[in-house]
C-alpha positions as CSV (number, residue, x, y, z in Angstrom):
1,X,-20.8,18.2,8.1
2,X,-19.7,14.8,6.6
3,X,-17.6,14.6,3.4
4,X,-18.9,13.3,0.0
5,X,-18.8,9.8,-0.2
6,X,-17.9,8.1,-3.9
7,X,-19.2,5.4,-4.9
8,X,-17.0,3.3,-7.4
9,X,-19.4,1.5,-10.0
10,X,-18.4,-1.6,-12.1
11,X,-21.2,-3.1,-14.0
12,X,-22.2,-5.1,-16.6
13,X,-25.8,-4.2,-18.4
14,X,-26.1,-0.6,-19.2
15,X,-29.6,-0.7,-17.3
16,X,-27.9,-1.5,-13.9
17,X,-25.1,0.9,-14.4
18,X,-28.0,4.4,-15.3
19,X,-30.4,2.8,-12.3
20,X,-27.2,2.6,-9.8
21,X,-26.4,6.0,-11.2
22,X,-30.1,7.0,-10.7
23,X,-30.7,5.9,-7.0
24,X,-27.0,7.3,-6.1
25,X,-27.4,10.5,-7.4
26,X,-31.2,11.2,-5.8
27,X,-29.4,10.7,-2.4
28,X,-27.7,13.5,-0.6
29,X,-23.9,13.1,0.6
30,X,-23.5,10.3,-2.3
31,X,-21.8,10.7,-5.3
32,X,-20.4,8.3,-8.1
33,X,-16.9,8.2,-8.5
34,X,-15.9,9.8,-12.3
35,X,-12.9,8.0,-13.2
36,X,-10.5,10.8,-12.7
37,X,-12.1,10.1,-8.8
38,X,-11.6,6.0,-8.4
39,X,-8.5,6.4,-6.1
40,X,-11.2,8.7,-3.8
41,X,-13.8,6.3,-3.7
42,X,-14.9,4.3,-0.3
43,X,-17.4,1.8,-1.7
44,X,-17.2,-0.3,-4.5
45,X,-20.6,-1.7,-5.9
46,X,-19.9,-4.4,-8.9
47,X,-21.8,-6.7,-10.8
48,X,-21.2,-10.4,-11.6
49,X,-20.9,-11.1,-15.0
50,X,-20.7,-15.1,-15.6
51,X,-17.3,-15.7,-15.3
52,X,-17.5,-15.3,-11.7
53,X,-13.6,-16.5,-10.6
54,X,-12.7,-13.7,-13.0
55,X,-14.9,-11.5,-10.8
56,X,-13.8,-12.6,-7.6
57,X,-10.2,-12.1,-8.6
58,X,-10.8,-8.6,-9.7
59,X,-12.6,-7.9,-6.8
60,X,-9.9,-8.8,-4.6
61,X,-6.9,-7.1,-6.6
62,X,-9.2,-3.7,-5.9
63,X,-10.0,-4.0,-2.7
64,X,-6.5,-4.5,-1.8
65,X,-5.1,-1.8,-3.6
66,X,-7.7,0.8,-3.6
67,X,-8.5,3.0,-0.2
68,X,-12.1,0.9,-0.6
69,X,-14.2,-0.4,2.6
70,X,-17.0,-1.3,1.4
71,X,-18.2,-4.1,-1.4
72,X,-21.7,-4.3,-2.4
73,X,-22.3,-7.0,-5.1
74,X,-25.1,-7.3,-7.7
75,X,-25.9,-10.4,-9.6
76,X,-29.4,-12.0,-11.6
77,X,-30.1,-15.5,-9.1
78,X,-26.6,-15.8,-7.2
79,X,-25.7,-19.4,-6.3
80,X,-25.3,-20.2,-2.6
81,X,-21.6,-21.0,-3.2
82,X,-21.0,-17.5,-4.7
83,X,-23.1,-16.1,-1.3
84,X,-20.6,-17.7,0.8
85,X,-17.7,-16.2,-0.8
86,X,-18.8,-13.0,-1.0
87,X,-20.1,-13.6,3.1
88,X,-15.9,-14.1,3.3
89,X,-14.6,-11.6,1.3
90,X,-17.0,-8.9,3.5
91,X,-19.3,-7.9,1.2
92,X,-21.5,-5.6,2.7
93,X,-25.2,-6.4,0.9
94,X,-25.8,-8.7,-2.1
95,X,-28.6,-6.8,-4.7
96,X,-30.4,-9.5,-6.6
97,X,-31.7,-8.7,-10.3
98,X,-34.0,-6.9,-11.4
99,X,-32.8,-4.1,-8.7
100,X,-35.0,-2.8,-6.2
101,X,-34.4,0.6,-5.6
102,X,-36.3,1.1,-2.2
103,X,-33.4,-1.8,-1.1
104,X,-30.4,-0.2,-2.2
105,X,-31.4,3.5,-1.5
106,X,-31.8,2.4,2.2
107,X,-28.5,0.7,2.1
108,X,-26.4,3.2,0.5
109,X,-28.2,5.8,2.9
110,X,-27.1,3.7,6.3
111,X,-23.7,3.6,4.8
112,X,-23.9,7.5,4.5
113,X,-24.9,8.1,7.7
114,X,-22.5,5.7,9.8
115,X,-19.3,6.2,7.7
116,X,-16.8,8.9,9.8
117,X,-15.5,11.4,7.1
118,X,-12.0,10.1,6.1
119,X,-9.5,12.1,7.0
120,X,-7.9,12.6,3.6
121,X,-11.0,14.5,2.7
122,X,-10.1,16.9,5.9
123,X,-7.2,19.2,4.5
124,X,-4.9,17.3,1.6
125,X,-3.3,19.1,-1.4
126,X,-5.2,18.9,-4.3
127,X,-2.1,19.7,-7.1
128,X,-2.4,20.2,-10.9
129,X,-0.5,17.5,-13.3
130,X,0.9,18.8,-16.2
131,X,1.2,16.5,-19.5
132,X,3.8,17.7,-21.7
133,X,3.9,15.9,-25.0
134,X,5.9,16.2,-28.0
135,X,3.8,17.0,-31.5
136,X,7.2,14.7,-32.8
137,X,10.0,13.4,-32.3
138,X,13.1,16.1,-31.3
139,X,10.8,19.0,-30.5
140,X,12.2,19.5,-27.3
141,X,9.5,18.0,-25.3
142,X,11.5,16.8,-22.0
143,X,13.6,20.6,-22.2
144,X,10.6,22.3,-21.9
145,X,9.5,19.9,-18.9
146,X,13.1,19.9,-17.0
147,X,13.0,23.1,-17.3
148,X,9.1,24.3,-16.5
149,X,9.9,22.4,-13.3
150,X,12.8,24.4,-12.6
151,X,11.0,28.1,-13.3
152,X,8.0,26.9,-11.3
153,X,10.3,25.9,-8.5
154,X,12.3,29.1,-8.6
155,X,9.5,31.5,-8.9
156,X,7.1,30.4,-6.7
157,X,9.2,29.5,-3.5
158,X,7.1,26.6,-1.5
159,X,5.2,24.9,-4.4
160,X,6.1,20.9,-4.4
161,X,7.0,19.7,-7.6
162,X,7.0,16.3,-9.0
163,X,9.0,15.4,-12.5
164,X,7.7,12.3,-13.8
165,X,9.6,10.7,-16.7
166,X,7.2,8.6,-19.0
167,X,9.8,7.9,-21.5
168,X,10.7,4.6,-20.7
169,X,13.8,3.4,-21.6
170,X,14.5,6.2,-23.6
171,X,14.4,8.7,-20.4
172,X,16.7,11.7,-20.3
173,X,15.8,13.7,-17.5
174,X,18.6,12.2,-15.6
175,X,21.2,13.4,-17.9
176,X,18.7,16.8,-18.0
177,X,19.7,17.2,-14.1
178,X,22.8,15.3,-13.5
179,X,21.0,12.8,-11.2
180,X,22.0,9.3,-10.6
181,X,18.5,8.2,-9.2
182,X,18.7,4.2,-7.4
183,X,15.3,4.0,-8.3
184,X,12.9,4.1,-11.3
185,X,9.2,2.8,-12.5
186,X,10.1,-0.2,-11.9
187,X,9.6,-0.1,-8.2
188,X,6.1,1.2,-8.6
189,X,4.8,-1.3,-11.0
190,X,6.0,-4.1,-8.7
191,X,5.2,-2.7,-5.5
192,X,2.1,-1.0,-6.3
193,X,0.3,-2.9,-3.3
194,X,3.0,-1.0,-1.0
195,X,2.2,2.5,-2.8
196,X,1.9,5.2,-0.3
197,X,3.0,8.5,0.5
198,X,6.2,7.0,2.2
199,X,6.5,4.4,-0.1
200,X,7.0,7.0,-3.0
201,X,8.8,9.5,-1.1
202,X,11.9,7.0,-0.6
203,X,11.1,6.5,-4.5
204,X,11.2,9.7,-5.7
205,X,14.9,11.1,-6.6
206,X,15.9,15.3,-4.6
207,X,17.1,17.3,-7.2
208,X,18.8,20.5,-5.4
209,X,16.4,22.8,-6.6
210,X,14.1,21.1,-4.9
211,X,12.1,18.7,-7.7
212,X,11.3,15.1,-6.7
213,X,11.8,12.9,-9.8
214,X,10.9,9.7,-10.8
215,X,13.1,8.5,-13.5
216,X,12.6,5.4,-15.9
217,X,14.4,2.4,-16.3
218,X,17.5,3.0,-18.2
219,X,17.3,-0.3,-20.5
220,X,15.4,-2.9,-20.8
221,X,15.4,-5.5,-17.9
222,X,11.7,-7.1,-17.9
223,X,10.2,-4.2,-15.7
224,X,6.3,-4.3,-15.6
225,X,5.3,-1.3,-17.6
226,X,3.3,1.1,-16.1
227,X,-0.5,0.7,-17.0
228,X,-3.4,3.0,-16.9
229,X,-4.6,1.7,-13.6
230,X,-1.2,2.1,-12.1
231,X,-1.4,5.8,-12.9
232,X,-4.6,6.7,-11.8
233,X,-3.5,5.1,-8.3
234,X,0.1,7.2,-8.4
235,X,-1.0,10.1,-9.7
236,X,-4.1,10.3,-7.1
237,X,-1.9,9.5,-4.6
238,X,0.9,12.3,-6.3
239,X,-2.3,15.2,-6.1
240,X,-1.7,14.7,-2.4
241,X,1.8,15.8,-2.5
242,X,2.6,18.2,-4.6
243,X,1.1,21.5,-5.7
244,X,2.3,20.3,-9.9
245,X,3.4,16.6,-11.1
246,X,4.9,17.7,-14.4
247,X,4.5,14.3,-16.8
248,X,7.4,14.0,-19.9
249,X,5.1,12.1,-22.1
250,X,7.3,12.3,-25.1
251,X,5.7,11.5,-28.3
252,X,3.8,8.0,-26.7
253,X,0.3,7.8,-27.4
254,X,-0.3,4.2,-25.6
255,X,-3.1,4.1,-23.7
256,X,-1.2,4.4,-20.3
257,X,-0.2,8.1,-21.8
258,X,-3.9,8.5,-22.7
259,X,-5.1,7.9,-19.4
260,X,-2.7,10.2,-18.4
261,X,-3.7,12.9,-20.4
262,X,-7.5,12.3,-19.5
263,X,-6.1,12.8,-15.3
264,X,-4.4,15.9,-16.7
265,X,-5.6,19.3,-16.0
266,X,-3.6,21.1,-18.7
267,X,-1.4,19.1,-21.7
268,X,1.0,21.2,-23.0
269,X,1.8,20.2,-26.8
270,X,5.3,20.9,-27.8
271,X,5.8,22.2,-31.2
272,X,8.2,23.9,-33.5
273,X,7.7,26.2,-36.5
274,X,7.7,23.5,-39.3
275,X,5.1,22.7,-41.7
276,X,5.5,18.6,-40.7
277,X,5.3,19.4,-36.8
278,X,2.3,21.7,-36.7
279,X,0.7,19.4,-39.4
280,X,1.2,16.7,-36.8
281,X,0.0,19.3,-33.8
282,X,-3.4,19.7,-35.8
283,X,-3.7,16.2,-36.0
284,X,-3.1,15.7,-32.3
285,X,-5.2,18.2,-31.7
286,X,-8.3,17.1,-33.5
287,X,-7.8,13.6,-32.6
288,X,-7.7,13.9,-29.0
289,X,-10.6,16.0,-28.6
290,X,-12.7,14.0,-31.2
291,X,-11.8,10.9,-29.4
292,X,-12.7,12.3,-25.8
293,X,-9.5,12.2,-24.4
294,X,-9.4,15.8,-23.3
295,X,-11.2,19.4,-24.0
296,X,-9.2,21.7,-26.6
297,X,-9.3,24.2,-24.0
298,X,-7.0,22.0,-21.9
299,X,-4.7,21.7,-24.8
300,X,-1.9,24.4,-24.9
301,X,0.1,24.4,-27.7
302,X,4.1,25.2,-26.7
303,X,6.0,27.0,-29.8
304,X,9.6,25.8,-29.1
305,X,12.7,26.9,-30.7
306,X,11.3,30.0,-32.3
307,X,13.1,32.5,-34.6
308,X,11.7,35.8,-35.4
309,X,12.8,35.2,-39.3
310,X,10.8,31.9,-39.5
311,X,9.5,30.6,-43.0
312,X,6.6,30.0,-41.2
313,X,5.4,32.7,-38.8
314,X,3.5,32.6,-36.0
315,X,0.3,33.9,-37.7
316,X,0.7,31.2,-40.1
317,X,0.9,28.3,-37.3
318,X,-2.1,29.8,-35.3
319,X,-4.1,29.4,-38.8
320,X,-2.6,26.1,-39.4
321,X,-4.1,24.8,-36.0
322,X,-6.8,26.7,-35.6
323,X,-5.7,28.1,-32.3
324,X,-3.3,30.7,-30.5
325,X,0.0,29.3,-29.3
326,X,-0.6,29.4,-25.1
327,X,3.8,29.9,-25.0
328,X,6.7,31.2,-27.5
329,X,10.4,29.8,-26.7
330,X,13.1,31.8,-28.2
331,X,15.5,29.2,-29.9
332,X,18.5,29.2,-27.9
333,X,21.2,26.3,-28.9
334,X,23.9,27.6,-27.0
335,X,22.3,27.9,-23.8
336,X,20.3,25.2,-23.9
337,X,23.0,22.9,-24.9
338,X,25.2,24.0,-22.6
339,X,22.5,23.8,-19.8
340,X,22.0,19.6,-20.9
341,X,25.3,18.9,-21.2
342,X,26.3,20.3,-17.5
343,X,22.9,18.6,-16.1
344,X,21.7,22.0,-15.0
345,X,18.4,23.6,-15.2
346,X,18.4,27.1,-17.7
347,X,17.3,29.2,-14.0
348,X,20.4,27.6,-12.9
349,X,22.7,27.5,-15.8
350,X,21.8,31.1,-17.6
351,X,19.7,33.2,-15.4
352,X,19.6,36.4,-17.2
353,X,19.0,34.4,-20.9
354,X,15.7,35.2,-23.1
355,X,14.9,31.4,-23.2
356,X,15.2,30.8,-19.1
357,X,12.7,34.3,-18.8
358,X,10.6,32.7,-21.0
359,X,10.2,29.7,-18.9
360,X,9.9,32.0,-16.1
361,X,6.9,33.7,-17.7
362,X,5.6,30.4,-18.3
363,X,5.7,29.4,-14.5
364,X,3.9,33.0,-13.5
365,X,1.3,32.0,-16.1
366,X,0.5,28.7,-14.2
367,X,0.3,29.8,-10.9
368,X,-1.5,33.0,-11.3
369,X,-2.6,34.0,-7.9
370,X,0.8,34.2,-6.7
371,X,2.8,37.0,-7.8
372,X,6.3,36.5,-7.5
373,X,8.5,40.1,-7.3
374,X,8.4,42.4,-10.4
375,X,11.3,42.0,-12.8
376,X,11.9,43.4,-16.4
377,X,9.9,41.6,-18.7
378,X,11.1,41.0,-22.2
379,X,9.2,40.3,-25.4
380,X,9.2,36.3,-24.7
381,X,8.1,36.6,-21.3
382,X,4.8,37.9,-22.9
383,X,4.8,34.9,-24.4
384,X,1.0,33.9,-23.3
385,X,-1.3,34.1,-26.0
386,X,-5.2,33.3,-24.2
C-alpha cells in the first residue's frame, strides 16, 4: 500500500485555497500538508498573485530547499511568457481560473497513482520536541533543559537526544556542559540549502552523556538569525533523528520561538513561586492559547526552585493559573551551582540529590512506556501533577 501523499498549498483567494482543499481531500491517498507537515510534502500547488517575479523567486527558493517534486501552478489568464517559464522550471500542469475540478482531480489522482512511496515514509523516527521556556527572566529555564536532557538520557538508555540552544548570543548551555562546540546556528542559517542528516550531524556538538547540541553564536558577528522557515525545515529534519529535541527558548517570544512552540508537542513553562512570575505564567498562558499558538493541554507548567515554606504555596499558584503544576523542583543552590560551575549535568554531578531525582522523575514521566529499573522514590519524584 502506497504512503500518504501531502500536498503543500500556497494560494492567494480564499476560494481557491477551500476548492484545492475540497478536491484534495475527496481523493483517497491525498492529503494537504498542515504546516507542522510542509517539510513532508511532495507536491507543491501555488497560485500567482500579480507580482509574478516575486512568485517565481519563491517558487524556486522552495523547490530547492524542500524535499518537493512536483509544482503545479494556478493563475486567472497566464501570459505565454509566464507558460514558458513555468514549462522550464518543470511545472507539472498549469490550472487556469475559475478552477475546474474534474481537471485537477484527474491530475492529482495520476500523480497519486505513479508516485513510488518515498522512502522516508518507510521506517523514520518520528521524535517529540520539547519547548522549554522561561515565565521570566532567571527562572532557571536552560537548568531545567541541560538537565531534562541529561535524566532522559540516563534513564532511558538508547533514546537520541537533541539540545537546541535558542538563546542567541546569550546561550549558556556550553558553559551548562563544559563544551567548546566549533559550530553554532550560524552554519545552519547559511547553509540551509546543504541541510541534511549529515550535514547536521557534523553540526551538532557529542556531549559524553551522549546529547548532540547545537549551540548559538557566542556574540554578535552578523549571523543570519534563524527564522520560522528555517525551523520547520531543521526541526522536520531533527524528528528523523532523535527520539526528543529539547528547545532552550528562554524568555523570546519572536515569531521564530512561536513557530517553534506551534511544531512543539509539549512546552514546558518554567516558573518559580513568586507572585510576579506566576502573574507572568497566567499571562503566557492565556495568551498563547488565545492567540492559537498551542492547546493549554500542551502547556506544562514547571515549578522550579521550590521551598516547602513558600509565601506562596503550591495551592496558591495552581489557583493563580488556573491549572496543576505538570513538575515540582526542589530548590537546590548548592548542587545546582556546583553542577554549572563544573559544566556537569545534576545525574552526573549529584546523583543521589532530591533535585537530580526530580529530574529523573521528570524523564520517566515523558517516556512512559518504558520503564526504567525501580528505585526509591522520594516526595519530588512524585512531582507529576496530571
Amino acid at each position: 500500500m502506497k504512503a500518504t501523499l501531502r500536498i503543500k498549498l500556497a494560494t492567494v483567494r480564499v476560494d481557491t485555497d477551500r476548492s484545492l482543499r475540497d478536491i484534495i481531500q475527496a481523493l483517497e491517498g491525498l492529503q494537504v500538508a498542515g504546516a507542522e507537515e510542509a517539510g513532508s510534502a511532495r507536491a507543491l500547488i501555488y497560485e500567482l498573485g500579480t507580482d509574478t517575479d516575486a512568485d517565481f523567486a519563491v517558487i524556486e527558493t522552495q523547490m530547492r530547499t524542500e524535499p518537493l517534486e512536483h509544482l503545479f501552478l494556478v493563475a486567472p489568464n497566464p501570459t505565454p511568457g509566464i507558460l514558458m517559464r513555468a514549462i522550464k522550471m518543470g511545472v507539472r500542469e498549469f490550472f487556469s481560473l475559475p478552477l475546474n475540478e474534474d481537471e485537477i482531480g484527474a491530475a492529482l489522482a495520476r500523480l497519486r497513482d505513479a508516485a513510488p512511496p518515498p522512502a522516508a515514509d518507510i521506517a523514520h523516527k518520528s521524535g517529540q520536541v520539547l519547548h522549554i521556556i522561561g515565565s521570566k527572566g532567571g527562572v532557571g529555564t536552560t537548568t531545567v533543559a541541560v538537565n531534562l536532557a541529561a535524566a532522559l538520557t540516563a534513564e532511558h538508555r538508547g533514546l537520541k537526544v537533541a539540545l537546541v540552544d535558542m538563546n542567541t548570543l546569550f546561550g549558556d548551555i556550553p558553559l551548562f556542559l563544559d563544551l567548546k562546540s566549533k559550530f553554532h546556528w550560524g552554519e545552519i542559517t547559511k547553509n540551509i540549502n546543504r541541510l541534511d542528516d549529515t550535514f547536521l550531524t557534523n553540526i551538532l556538538e557529542p556531549h559524553s552523556s551522549g546529547i548532540k547540541v547545537l549551540t548559538s553564536p557566542a556574540h554578535l558577528n552578523g549571523h543570519t538569525a534563524p527564522t520560522p522557515e528555517i525551523m520547520d525545515r531543521l526541526l522536520g529534519l531533527m524528528r528523523t533523528m532523535f527520539d526528543f529535541v529539547i528547545v532552550d527558548g528562554g524568555q523570546s517570544t519572536d515569531d521564530t520561538c512561536l513557530r517553534v512552540l506551534q511544531l512543539s508537542e509539549a512546552v514546558l513553562l518554567v516558573s518559580v513561586l513568586s507572585l510576579p512570575c506566576l502573574a507572568n505564567t497566567n499571562k503566557l498562558l492565556k495568551s498563547l492559547t488565545s492567540l492559537g499558538y498551542t492547546s493549554r493541554d500542551k502547556i506544562r507548567v514547571v515549578i522550579n526552585r521550590y521551598l516547602k515554606k513558600s509565601d506562596v504555596s503550591l495551592t496558591d499558584a495552581e489557583e493563580g493559573i488556573s491549572q496543576k503544576p505538570f513538575w515540582v523542583v526542589p530548590n537546590d543552590y548548592r548542587s545546582s551551582m556546583s553542577a554549572i560551575n563544573q559544566g556537569k549535568p545534576l545525574v552526573d554531578l549529584a546523583p543521589r540529590a532530591a533535585i537530580t531525582e526530580s529530574f529523573r522523575g521528570m524523564a520517566r514521566a515523558l517516556v512512559p512506556n518504558e520503564q526504567p529499573a525501580p528505585r526509591k522514590r522520594g516526595f519530588f519524584s512524585l512531582g507529576a501533577r496530571g
